[in-house]
N, C-alpha and C positions, 0 to 999 in steps of 0.2 A: 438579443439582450442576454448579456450574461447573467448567473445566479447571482455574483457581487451587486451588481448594479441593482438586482431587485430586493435585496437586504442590506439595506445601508448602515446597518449593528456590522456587516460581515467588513464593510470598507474602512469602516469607524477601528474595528481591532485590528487590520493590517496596519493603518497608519499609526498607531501609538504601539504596535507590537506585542510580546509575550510570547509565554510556550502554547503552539499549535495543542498541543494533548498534556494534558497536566494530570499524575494519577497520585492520592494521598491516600494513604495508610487503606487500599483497596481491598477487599477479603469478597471472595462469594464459594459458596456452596452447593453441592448437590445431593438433595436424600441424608444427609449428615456426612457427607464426605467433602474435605475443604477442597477445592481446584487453585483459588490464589490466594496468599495470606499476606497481609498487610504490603502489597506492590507500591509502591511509590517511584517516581521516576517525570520526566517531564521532557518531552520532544519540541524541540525548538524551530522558529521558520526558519524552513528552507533545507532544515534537518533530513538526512538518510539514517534511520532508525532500524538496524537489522535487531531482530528476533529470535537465539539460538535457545536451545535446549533441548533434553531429552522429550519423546512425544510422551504425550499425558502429563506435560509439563504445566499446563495451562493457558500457553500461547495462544490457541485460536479462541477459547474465552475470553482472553484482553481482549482481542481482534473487533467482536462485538461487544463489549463492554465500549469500547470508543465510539461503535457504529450506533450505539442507543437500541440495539438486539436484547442487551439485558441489563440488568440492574444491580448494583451489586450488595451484597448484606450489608457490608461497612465502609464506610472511607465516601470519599469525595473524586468523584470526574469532573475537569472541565476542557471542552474541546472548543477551541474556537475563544481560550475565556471565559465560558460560560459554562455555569452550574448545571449538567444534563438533571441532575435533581428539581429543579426549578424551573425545566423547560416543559409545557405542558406538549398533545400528541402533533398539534399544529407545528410548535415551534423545533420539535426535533425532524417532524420533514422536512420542515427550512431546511436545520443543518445539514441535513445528509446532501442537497442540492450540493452543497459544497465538495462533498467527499466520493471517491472514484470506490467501488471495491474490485478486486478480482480475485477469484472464491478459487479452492485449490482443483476443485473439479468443473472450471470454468462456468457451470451451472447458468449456460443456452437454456432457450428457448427453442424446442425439437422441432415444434411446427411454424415458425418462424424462420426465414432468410435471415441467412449474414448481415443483408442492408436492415433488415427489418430489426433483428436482435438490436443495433447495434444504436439505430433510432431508438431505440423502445421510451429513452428519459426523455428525449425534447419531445414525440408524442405527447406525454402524459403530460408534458409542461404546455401543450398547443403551440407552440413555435410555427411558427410559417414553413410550410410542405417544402419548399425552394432555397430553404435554407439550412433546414434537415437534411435533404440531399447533399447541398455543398460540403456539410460538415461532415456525413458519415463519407462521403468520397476523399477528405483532408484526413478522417483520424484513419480508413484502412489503408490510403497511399504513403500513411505516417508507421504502420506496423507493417508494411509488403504486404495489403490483400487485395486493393483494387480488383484484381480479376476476379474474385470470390464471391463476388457481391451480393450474387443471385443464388447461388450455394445455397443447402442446407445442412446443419449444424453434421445431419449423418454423413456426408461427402466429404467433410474434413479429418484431417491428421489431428490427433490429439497435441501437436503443436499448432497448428491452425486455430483449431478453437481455443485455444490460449490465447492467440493472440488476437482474435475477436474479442475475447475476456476485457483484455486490456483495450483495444478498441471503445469499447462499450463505456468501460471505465472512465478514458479521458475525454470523453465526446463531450464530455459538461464543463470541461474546461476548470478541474476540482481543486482547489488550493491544495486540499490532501489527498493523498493516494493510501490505502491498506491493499498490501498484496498477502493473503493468505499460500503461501507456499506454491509459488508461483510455477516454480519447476518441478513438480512434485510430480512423480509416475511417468514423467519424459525420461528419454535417453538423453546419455552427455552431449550431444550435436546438440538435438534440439533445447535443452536446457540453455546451452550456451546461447542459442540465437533469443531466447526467451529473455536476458539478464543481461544482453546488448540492449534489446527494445526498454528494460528500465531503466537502464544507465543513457540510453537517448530521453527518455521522456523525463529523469533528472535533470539533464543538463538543457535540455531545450525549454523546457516550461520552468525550471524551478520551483515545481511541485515542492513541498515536503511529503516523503514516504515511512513510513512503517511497511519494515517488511518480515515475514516468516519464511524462513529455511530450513532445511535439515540438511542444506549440502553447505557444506565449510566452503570449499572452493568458490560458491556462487556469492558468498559474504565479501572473500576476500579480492574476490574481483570488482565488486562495489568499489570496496574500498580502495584499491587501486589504478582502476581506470576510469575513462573521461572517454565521452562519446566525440572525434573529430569530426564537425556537422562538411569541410570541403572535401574531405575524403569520403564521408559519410560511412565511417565505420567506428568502432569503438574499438581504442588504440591502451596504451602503457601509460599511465604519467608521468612524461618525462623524470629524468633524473633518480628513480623509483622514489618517488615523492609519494604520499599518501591522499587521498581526497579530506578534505580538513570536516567536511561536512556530514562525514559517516562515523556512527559512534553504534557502539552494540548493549545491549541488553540480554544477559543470561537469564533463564527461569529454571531452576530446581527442585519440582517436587513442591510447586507453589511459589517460592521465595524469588526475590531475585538475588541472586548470588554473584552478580557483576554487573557496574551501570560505567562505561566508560571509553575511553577512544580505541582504534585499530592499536596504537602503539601499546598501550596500556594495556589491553588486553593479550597481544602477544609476548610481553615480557612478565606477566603475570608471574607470582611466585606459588600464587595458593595450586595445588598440588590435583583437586578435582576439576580444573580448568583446565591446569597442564594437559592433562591426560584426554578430556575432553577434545582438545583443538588440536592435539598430535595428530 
């Protein structure tokens, strides 16, 4: 059984729709030092939501601020529609059923197998043993680990466990995905095999994502390629067309200082983006 099925609030707001993550006039703080000041912004189904900025920008604080990790001084979240203000401890586990994370330090489970990591949510949900199986066997034959199975976290490449990361992530079958800096401490090979695997798991599931980068390149490859499932590789969009479905979001120093599409954002005129995205 899927999480939708066992939350019928979750099926009830796919069918009438709205923004997946909805942030209003958001501020929080640490020790008297602000991390985001008044964020607003709102990520729509089916949305690919990249996340640029300089680091200590505040980006992996949204990150959890959507996951229900924290709280914020001011302003309003709703993910899913729904006031996380108003959700009590019960009802933000629900949500999270819904939502995939992969943490920039993939953050395994050391004494745990690959299969085991990777089961770890339909465990805790008791799902039938026989179909735990099926399913961590469909999500690692779905990132390249099948052979891994039995693996432990320390036998893998640090692109490996990435991709167990994401494994782990979409095994719940999560309407949203948050990738904390997915490529982050890879080399360019393996980053690039890392940002195929989200540009497959876009286009095959039609997830909505929120994603963080610090590599330009990894952005604009979102944005311009489309995974071809007969080739089974991720290719160009023909014609150099754009993916319509990917829009960015800047962070400054707390602020957001840019909410808008691939085009918009590279013909930009404001002068700290220019030089940014050169």
């Amino acid at each position: 059984m899927t999480a939708t099925a066992e939350n019928p609030w979750m099926a009830e707001f796919l069918s009438r729709g709205g923004p997946m993550v909805e942030f209003e006039n958001v501020s929080i703080g640490f020790e008297g030092n602000p991390v985001l000041r008044d964020v607003s912004f709102q990520v729509a189904l089916g949305e690919t939501r990249i996340l640029l900025g300089p680091a200590g920008g505040g980006k992996s604080v949204l990150m959890k601020l959507v996951n229900g990790l924290l709280t914020p001084d001011r302003g309003q979240i709703r993910v899913f529609g729904r006031l996380l203000s108003e959700m009590n401890e019960d009802e933000i586990f629900q949500m999270r059923a819904h939502i995939g994370m992969v943490f920039q330090e993939s953050a395994l489970f050391d004494s745990l197998s690959v299969e085991d990591n990777v089961a770890y949510r339909l465990e805790e949900d008791h799902i039938d043993p026989r179909e735990i199986r099926e399913r961590v066997l469909e999500v690692l034959r779905f990132v390249g680990l099948e052979e891994a199975i039995e693996k432990f976290p320390a036998e893998l490449s640090g692109g490996m466990r990435r991709r167990v990361s994401i494994a782990r992530a979409i095994i719940g079958r999560p309407e949203l995905l948050l990738y904390d800096s997915p490529t982050g401490g890879l080399d360019p090979i393996t980053s690039s095999t890392i940002i195929e695997l989200v540009v497959k798991q876009r286009d095959v599931s039609g997830a909505t994502c929120l994603l963080i980068t610090h590599r330009l390149q990894d952005a604009f490859t979102l944005a311009t390629h489309r995974y071809n499932l007969r080739e089974n590789q991720m290719e160009p969009i023909p014609n150099h067309r754009i993916d319509p479905g990917t829009r960015f979001l800047v962070l400054n120093e707390g602020r957001v200082i840019f909410d808008g599409t691939t085009l918009e954002l590279t013909h930009t005129e404001d002068p700290w983006l220019r030089e940014f995205i050169a």
